[in-house]
PDB file of N, CA, C and O in Angstrom:
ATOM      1  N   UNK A   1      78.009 -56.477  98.076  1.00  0.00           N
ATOM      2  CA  UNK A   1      78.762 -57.706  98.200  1.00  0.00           C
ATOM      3  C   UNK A   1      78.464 -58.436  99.515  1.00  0.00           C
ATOM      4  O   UNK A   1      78.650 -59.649  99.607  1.00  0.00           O
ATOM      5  N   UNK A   2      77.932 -57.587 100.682  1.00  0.00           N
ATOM      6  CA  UNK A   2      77.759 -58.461 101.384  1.00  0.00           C
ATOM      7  C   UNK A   2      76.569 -59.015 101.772  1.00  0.00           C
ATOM      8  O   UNK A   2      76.505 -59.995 102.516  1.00  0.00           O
ATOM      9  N   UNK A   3      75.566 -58.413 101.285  1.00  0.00           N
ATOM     10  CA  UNK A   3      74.275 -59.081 101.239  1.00  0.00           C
ATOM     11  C   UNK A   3      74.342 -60.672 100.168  1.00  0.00           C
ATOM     12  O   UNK A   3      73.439 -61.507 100.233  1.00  0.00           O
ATOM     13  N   UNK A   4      75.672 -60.850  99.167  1.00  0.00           N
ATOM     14  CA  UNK A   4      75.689 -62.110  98.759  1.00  0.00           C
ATOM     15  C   UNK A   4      75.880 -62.968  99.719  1.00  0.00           C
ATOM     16  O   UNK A   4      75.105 -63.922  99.796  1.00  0.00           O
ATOM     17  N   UNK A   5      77.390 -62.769 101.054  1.00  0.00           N
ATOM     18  CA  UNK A   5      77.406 -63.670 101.724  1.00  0.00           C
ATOM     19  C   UNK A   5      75.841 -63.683 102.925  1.00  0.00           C
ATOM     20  O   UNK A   5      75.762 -64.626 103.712  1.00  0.00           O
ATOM     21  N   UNK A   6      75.044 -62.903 102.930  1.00  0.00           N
ATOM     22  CA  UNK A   6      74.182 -62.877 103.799  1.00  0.00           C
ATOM     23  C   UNK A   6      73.173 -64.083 103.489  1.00  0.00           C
ATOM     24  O   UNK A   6      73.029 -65.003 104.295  1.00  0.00           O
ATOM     25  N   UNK A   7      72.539 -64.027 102.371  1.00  0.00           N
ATOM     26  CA  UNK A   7      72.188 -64.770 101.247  1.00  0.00           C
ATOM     27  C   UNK A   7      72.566 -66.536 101.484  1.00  0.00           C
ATOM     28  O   UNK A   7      71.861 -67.507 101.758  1.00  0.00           O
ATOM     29  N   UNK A   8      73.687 -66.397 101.285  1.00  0.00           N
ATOM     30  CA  UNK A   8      74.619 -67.464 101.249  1.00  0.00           C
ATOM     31  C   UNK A   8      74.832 -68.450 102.420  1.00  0.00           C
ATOM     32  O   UNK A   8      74.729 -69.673 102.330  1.00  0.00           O
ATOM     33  N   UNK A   9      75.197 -67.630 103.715  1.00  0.00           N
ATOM     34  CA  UNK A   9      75.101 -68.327 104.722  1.00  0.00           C
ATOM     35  C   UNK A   9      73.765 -68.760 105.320  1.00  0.00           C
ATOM     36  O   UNK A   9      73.621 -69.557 106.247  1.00  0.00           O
ATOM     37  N   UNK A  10      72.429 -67.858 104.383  1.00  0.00           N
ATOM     38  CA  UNK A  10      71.279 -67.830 105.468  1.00  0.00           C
ATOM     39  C   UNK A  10      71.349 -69.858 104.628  1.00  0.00           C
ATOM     40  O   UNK A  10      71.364 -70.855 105.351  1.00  0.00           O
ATOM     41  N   UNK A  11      71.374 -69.905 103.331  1.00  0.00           N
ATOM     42  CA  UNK A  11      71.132 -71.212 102.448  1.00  0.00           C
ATOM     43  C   UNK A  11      71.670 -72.261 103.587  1.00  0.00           C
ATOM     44  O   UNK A  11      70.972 -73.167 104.042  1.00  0.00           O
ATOM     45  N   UNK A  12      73.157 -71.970 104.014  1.00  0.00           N
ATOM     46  CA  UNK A  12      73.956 -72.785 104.735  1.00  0.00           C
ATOM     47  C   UNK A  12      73.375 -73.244 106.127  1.00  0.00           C
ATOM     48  O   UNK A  12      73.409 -74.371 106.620  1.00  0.00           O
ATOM     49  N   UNK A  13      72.623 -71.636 106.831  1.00  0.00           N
ATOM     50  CA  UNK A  13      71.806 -72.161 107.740  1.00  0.00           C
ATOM     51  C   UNK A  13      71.099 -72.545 107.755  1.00  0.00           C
ATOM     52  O   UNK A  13      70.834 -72.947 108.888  1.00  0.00           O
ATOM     53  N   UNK A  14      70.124 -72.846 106.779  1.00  0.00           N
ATOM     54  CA  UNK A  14      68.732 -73.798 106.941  1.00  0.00           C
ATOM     55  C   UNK A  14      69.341 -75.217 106.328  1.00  0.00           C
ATOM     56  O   UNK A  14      68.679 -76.134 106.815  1.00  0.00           O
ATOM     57  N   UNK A  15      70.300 -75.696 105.490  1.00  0.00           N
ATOM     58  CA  UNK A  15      70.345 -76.864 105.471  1.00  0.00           C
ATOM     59  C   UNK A  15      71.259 -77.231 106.428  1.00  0.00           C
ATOM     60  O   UNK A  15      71.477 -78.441 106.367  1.00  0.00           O
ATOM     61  N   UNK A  16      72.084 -76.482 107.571  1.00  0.00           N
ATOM     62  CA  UNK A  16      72.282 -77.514 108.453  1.00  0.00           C
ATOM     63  C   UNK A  16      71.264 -77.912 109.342  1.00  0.00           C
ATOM     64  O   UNK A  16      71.321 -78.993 109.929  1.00  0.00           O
ATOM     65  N   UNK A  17      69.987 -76.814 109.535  1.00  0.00           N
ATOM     66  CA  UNK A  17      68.830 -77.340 110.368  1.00  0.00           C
ATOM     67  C   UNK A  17      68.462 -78.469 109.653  1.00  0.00           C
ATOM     68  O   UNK A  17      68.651 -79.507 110.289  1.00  0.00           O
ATOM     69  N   UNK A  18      67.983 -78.618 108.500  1.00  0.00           N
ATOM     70  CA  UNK A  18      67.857 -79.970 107.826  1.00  0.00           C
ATOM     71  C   UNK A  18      68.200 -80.724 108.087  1.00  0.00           C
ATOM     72  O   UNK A  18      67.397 -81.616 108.361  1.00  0.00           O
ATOM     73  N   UNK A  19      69.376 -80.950 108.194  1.00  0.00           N
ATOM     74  CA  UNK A  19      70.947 -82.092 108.203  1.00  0.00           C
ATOM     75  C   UNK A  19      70.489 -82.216 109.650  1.00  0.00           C
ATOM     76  O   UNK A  19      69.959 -83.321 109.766  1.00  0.00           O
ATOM     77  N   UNK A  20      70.471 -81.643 110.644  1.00  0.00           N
ATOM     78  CA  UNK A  20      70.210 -81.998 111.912  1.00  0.00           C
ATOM     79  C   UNK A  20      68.891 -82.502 112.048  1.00  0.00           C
ATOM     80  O   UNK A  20      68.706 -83.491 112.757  1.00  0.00           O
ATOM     81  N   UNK A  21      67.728 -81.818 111.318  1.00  0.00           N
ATOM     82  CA  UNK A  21      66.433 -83.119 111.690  1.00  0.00           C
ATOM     83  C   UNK A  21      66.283 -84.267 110.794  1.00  0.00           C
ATOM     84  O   UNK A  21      65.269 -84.965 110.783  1.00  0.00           O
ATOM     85  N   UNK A  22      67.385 -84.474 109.979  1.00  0.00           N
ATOM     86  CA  UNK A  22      67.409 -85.563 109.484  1.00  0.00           C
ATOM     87  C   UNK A  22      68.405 -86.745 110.475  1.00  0.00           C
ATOM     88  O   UNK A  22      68.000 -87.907 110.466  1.00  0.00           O
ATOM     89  N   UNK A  23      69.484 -86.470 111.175  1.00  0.00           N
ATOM     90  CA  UNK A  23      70.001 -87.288 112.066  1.00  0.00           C
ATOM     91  C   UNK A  23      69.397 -87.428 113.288  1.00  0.00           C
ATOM     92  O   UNK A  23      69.579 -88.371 114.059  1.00  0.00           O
ATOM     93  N   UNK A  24      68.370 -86.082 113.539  1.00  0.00           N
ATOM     94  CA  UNK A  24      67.362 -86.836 115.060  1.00  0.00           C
ATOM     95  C   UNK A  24      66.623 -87.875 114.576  1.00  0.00           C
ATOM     96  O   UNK A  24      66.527 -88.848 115.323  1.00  0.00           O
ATOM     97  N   UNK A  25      66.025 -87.922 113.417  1.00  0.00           N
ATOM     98  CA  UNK A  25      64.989 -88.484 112.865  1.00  0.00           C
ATOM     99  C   UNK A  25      65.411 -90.089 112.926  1.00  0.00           C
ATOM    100  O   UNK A  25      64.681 -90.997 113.324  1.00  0.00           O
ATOM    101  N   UNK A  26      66.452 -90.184 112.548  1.00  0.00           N
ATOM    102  CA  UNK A  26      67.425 -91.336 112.198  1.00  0.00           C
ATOM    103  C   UNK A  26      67.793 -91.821 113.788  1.00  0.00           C
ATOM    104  O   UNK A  26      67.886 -93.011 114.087  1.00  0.00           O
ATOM    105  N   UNK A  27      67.915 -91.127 114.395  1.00  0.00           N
ATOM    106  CA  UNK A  27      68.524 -91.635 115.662  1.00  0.00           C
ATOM    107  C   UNK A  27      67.436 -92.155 116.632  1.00  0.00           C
ATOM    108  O   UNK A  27      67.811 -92.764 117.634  1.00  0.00           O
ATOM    109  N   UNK A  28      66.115 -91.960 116.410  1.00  0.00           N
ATOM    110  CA  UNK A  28      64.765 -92.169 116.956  1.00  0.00           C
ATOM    111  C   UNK A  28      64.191 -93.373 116.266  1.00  0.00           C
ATOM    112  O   UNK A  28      63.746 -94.202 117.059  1.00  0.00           O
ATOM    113  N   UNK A  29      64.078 -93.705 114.912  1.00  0.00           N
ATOM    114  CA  UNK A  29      64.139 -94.641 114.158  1.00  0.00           C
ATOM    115  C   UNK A  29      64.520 -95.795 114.321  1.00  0.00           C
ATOM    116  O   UNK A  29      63.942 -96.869 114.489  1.00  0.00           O
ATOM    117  N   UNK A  30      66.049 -95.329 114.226  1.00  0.00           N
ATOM    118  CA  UNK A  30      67.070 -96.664 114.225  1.00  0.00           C
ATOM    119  C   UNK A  30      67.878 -97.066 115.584  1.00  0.00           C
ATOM    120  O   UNK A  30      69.040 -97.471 115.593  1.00  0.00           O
ATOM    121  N   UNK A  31      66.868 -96.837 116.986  1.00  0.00           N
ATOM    122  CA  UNK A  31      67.615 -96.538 118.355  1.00  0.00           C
ATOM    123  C   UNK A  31      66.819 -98.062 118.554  1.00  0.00           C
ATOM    124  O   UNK A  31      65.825 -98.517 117.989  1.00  0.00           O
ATOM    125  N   UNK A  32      67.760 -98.659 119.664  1.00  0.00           N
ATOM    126  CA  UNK A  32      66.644 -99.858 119.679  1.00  0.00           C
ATOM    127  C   UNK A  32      65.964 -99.555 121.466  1.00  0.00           C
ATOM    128  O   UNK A  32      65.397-100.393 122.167  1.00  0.00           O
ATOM    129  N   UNK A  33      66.140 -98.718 121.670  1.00  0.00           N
ATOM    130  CA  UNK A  33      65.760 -98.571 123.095  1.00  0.00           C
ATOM    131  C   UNK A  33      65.312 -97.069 122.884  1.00  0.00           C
ATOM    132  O   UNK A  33      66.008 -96.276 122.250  1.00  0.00           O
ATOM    133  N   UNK A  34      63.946 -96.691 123.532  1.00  0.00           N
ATOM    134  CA  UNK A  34      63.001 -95.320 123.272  1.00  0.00           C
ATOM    135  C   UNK A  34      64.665 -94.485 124.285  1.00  0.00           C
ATOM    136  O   UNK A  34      65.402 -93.613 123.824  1.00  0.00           O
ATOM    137  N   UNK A  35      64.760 -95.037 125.427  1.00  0.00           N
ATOM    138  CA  UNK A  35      65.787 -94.165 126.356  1.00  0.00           C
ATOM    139  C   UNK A  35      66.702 -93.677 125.933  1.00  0.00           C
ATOM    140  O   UNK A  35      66.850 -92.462 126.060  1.00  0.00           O
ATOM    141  N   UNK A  36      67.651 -94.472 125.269  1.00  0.00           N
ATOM    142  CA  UNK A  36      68.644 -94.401 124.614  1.00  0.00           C
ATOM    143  C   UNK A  36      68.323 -93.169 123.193  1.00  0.00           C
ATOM    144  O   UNK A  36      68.982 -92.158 122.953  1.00  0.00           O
ATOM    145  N   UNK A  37      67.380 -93.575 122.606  1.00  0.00           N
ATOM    146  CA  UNK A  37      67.195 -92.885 121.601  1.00  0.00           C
ATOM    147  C   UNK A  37      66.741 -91.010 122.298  1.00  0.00           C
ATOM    148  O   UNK A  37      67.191 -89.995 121.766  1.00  0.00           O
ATOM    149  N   UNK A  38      66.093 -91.004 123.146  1.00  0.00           N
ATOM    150  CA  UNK A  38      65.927 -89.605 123.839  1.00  0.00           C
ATOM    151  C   UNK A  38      66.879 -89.079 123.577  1.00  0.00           C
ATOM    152  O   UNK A  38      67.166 -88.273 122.693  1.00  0.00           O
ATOM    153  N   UNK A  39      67.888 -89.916 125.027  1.00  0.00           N
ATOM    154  CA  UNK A  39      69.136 -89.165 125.454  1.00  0.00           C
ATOM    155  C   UNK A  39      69.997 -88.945 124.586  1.00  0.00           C
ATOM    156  O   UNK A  39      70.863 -88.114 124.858  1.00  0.00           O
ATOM    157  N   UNK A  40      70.024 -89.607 123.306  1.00  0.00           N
ATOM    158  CA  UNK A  40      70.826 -89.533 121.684  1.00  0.00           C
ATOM    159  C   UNK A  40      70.298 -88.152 121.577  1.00  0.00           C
ATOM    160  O   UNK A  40      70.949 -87.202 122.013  1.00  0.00           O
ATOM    161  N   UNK A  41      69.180 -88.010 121.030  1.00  0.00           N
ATOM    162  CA  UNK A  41      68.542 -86.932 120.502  1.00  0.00           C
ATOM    163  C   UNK A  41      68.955 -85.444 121.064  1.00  0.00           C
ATOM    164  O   UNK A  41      69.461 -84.488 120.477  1.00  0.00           O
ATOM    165  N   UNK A  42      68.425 -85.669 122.826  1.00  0.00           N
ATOM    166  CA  UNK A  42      68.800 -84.767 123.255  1.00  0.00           C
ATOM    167  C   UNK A  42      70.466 -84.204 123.328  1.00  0.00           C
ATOM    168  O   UNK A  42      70.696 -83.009 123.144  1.00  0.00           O
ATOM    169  N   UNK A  43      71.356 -84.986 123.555  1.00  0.00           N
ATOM    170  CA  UNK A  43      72.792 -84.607 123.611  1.00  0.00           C
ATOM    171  C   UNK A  43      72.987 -84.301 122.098  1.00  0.00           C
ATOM    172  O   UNK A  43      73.883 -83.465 121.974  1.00  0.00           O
ATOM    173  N   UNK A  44      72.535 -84.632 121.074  1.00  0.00           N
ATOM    174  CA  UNK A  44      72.849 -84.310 119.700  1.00  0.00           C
ATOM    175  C   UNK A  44      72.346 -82.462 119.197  1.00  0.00           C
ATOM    176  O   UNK A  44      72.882 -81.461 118.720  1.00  0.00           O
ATOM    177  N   UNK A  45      70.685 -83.020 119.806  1.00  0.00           N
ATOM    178  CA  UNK A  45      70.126 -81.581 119.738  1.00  0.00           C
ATOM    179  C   UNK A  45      71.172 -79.989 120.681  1.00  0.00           C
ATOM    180  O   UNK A  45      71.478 -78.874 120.256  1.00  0.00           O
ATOM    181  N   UNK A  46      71.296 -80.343 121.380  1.00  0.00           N
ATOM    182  CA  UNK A  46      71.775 -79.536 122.121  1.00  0.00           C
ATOM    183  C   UNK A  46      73.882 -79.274 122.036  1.00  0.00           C
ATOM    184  O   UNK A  46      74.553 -78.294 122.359  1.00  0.00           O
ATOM    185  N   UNK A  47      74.341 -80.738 121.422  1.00  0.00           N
ATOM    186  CA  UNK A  47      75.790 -79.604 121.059  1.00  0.00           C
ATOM    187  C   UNK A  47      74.979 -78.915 119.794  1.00  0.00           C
ATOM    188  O   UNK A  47      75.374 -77.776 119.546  1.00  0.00           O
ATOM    189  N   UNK A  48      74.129 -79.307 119.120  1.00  0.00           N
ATOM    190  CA  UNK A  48      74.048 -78.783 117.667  1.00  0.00           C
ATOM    191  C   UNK A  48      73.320 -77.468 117.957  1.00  0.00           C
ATOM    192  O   UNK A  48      73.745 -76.595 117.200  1.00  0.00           O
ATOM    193  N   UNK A  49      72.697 -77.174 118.503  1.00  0.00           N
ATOM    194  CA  UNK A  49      72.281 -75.584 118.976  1.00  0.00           C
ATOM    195  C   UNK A  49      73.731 -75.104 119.468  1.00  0.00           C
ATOM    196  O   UNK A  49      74.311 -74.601 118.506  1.00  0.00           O
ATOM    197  N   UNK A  50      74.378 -75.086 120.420  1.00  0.00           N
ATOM    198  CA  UNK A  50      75.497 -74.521 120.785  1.00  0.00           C
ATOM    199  C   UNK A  50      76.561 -74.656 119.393  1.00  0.00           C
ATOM    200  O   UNK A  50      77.219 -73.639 119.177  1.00  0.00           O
ATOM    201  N   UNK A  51      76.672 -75.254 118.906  1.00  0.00           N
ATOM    202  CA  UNK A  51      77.711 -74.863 118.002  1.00  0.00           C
ATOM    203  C   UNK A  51      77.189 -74.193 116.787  1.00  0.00           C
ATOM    204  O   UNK A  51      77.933 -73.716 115.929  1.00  0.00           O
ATOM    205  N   UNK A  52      75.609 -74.161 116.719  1.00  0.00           N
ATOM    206  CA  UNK A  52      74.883 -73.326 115.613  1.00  0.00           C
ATOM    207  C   UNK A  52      75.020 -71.978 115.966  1.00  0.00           C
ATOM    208  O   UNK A  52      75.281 -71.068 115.180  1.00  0.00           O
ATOM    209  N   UNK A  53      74.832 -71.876 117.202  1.00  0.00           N
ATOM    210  CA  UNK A  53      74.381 -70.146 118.237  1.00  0.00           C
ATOM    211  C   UNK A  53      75.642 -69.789 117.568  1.00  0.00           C
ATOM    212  O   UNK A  53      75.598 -69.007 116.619  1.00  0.00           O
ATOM    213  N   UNK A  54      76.871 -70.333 118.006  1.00  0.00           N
ATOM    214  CA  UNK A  54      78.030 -70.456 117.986  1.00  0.00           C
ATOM    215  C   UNK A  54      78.624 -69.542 116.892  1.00  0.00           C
ATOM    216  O   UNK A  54      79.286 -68.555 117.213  1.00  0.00           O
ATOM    217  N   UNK A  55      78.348 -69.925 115.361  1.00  0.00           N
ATOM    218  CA  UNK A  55      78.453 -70.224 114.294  1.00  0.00           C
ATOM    219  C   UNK A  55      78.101 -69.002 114.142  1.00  0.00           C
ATOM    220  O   UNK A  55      79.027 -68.204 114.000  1.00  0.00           O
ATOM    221  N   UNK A  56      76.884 -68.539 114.125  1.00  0.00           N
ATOM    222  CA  UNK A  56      76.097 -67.777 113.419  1.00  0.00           C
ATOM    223  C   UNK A  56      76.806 -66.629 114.246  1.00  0.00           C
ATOM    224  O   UNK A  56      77.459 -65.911 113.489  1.00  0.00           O
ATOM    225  N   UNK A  57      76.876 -66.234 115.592  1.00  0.00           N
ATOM    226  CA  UNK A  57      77.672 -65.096 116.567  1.00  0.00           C
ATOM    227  C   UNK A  57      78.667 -64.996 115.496  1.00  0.00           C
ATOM    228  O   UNK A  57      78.668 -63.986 114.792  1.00  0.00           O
ATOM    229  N   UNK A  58      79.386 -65.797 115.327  1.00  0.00           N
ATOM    230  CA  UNK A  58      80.800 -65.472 115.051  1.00  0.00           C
ATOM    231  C   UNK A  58      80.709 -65.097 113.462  1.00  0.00           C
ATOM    232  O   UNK A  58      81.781 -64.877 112.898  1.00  0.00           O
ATOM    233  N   UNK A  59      79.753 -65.028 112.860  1.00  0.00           N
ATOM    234  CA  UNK A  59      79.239 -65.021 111.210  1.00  0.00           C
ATOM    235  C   UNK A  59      78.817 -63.287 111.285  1.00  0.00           C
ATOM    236  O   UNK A  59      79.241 -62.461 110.476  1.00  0.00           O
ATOM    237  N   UNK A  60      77.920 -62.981 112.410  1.00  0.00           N
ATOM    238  CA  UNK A  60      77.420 -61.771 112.297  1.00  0.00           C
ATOM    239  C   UNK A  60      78.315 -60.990 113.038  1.00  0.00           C
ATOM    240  O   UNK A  60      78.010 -59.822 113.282  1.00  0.00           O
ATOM    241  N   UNK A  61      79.275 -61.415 113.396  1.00  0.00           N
ATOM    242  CA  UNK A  61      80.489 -60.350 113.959  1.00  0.00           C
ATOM    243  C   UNK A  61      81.866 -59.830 113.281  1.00  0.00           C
ATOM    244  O   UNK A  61      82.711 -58.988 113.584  1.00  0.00           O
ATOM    245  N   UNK A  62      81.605 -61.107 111.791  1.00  0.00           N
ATOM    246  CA  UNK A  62      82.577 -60.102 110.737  1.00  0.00           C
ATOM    247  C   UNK A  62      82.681 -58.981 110.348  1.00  0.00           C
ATOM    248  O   UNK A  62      81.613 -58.402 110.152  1.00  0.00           O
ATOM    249  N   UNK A  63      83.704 -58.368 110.131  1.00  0.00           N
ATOM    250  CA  UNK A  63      83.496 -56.895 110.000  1.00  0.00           C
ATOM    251  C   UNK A  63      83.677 -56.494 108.109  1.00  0.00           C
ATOM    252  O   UNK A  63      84.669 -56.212 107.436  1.00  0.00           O
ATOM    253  N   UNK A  64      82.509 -56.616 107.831  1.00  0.00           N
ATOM    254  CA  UNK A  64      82.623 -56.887 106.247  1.00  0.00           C
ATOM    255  C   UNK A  64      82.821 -55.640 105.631  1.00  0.00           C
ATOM    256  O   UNK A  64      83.452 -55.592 104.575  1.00  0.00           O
ATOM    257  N   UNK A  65      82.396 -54.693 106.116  1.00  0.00           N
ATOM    258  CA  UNK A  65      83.056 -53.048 105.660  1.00  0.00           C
ATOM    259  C   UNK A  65      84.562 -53.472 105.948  1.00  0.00           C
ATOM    260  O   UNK A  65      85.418 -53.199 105.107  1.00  0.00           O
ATOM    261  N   UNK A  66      84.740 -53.823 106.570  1.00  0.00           N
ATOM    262  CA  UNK A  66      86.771 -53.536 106.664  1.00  0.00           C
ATOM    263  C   UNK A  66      87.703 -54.648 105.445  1.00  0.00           C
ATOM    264  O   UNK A  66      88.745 -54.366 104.853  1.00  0.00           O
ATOM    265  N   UNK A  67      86.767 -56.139 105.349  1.00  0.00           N
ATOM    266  CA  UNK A  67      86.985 -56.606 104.268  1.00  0.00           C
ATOM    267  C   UNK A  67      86.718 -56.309 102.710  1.00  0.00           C
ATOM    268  O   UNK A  67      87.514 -56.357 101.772  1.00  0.00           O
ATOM    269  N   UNK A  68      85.839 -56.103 102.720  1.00  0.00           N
ATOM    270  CA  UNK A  68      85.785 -55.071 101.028  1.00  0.00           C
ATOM    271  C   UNK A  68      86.334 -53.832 100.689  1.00  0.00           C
ATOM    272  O   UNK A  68      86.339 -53.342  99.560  1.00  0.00           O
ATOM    273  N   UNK A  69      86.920 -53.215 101.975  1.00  0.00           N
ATOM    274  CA  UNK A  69      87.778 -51.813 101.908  1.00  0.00           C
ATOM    275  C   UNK A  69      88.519 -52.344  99.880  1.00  0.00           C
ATOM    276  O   UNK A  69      88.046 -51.902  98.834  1.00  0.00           O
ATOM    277  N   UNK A  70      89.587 -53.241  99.991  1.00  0.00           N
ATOM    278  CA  UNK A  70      90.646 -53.268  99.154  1.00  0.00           C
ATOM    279  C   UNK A  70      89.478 -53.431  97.539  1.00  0.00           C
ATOM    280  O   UNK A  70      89.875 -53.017  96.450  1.00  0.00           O
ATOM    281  N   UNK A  71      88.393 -53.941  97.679  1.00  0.00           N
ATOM    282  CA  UNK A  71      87.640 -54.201  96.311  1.00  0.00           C
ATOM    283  C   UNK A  71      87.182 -52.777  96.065  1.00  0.00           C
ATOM    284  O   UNK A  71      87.377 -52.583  94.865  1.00  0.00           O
ATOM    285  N   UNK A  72      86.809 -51.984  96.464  1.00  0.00           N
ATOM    286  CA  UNK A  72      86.066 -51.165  96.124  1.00  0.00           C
ATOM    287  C   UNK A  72      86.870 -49.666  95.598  1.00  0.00           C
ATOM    288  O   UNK A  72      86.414 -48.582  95.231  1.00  0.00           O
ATOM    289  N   UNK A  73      88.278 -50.191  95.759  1.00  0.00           N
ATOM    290  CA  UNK A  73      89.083 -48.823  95.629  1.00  0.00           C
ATOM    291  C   UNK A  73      89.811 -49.443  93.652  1.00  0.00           C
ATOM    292  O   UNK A  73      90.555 -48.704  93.008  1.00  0.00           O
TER     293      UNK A  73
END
């Protein structure tokens, strides 16, 4: 059972990498100033790593033996 959510979240993690190079992409595009568009990029890129690191820590620190205890009995 828990290799489904393993599975599951890995899906979740690659389309938020998606979702995120699709809004740098957009923000480089549609910036009307190269500067502006950097410093977009970069402050975007970087909460979005910290709240990914974030994410994923707190994903691989469930304790999924202690949650399936009640299914398996």
């Amino acid at each position: 059972m828990p290799a489904i959510f393993g599975v599951i979240y890995l899906l979740l993690f690659f389309s938020y990498i998606l979702i995120a190079l699709f809004v740098i992409y957009h923000i480089f595009r549609y910036s009307l100033k190269r500067g502006s568009a950097f410093f977009g990029a970069t402050l975007f890129s970087s909460v979005f790593l910290v709240l990914l690191i974030t994410n994923t820590l707190l994903f691989l620190s469930l304790p999924f033996d202690e949650l399936f205890v009640h299914f398996s009995q």
